[in-house]
RODREN-528366 format. One record per residue (C-alpha): residue number from 0; residue in one letter; x, y, z. Coordinates in nm, 2 decimals. Last residue first. Layout:
<pts>
PT|resi|resn|east|north|up
PT|NUM|A|X|Y|Z
...
</pts>
This chain:
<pts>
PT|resi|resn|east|north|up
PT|101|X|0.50|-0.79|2.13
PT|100|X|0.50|-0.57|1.82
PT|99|X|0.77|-0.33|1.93
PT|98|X|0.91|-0.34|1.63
PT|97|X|1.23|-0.49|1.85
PT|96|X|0.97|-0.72|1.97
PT|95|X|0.85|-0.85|1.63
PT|94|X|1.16|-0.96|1.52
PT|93|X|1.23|-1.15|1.84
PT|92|X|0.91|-1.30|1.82
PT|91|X|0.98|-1.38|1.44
PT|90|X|1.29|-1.62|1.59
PT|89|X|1.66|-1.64|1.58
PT|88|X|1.71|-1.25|1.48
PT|87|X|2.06|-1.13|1.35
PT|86|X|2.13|-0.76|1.43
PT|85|X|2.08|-0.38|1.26
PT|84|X|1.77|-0.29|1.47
PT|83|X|1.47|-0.28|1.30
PT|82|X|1.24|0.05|1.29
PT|81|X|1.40|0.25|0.95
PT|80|X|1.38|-0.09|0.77
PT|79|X|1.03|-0.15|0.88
PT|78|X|0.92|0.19|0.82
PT|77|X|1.00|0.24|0.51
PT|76|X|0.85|-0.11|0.41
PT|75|X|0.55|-0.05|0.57
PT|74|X|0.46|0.30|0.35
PT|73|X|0.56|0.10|0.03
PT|72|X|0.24|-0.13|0.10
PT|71|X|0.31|-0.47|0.13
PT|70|X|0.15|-0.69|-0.10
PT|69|X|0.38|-0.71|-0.33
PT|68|X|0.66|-0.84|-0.09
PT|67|X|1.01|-0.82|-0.25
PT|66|X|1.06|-0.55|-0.04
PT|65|X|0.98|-0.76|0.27
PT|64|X|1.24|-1.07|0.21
PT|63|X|1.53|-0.83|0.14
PT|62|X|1.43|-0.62|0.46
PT|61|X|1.41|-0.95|0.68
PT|60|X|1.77|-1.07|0.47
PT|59|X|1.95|-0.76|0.57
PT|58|X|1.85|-0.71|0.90
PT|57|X|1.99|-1.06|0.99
PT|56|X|1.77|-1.43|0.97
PT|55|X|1.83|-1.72|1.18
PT|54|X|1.56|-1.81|1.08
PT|53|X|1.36|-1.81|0.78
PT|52|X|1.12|-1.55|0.66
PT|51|X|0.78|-1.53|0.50
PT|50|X|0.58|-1.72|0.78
PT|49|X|0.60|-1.53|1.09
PT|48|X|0.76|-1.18|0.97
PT|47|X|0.49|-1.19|0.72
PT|46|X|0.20|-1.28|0.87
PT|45|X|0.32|-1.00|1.18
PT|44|X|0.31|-0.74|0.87
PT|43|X|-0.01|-0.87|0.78
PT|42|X|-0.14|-0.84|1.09
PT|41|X|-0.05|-0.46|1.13
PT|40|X|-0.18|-0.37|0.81
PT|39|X|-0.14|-0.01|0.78
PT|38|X|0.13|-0.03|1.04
PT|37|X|0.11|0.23|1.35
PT|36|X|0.21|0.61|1.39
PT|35|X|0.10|0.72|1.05
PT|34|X|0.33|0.99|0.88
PT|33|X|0.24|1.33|0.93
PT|32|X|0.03|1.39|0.65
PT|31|X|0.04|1.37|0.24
PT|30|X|-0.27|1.53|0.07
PT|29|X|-0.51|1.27|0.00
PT|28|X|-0.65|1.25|-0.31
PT|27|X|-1.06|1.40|-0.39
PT|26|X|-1.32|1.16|-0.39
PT|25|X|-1.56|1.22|-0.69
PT|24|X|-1.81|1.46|-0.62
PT|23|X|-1.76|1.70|-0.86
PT|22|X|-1.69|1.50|-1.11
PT|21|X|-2.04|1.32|-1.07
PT|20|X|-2.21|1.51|-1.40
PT|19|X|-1.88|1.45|-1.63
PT|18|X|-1.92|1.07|-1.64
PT|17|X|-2.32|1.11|-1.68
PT|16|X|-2.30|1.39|-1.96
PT|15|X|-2.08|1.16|-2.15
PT|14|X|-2.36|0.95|-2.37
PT|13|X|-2.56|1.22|-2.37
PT|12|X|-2.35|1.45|-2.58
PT|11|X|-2.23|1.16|-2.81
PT|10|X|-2.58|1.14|-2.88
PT|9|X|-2.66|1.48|-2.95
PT|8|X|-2.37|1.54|-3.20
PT|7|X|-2.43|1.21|-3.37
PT|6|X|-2.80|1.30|-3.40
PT|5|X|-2.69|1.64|-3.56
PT|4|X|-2.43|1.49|-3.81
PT|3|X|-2.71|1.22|-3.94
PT|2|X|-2.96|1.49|-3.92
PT|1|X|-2.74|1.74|-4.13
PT|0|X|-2.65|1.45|-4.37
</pts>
């Protein structure tokens, strides 16, 4: 029964060696910065605003229609509803040009 317990005990040791043996050089988080001066996906953002939405569309309906956007990164949602003007847009080119996209 000693073996048994002492093979178990040696195995179970090997076994976990490897996860704990690169901890060290496992990529730390990033620490929050200044916030980035451009999109994290730029063309996706322009994807968006182009095919996602339908015109006219106000503020208020281009927000709606980005937060409920999976794909878009929290980051990119901030910023487009702190970036747009509060007004109805006709076209994505006007959309994109008060981002100042175009």
């Amino acid at each position: 029964m000693k073996r048994v317990f002492s093979a178990f005990v040696l195995s179970a040791a090997l076994c976990t060696t490897p996860v704990f043996a690169g901890a060290e050089d496992a990529p730390k988080p990033k620490k929050e910065g200044p916030a980035k001066a451009g999109w994290s996906d730029k063309e996706g953002v322009k994807e968006h605003v182009l095919k996602h939405v339908k015109y006219p569309a106000t503020r208020a309906d281009l927000i709606k229609a980005c937060n409920g956007m999976a794909d878009v990164p929290q980051e990119d949602k901030d910023k487009f509803a702190k970036k747009l003007p509060d007004k109805t847009y006709n076209s994505p080119e006007e959309v994109l040009k008060a981002l100042g996209e175009k």
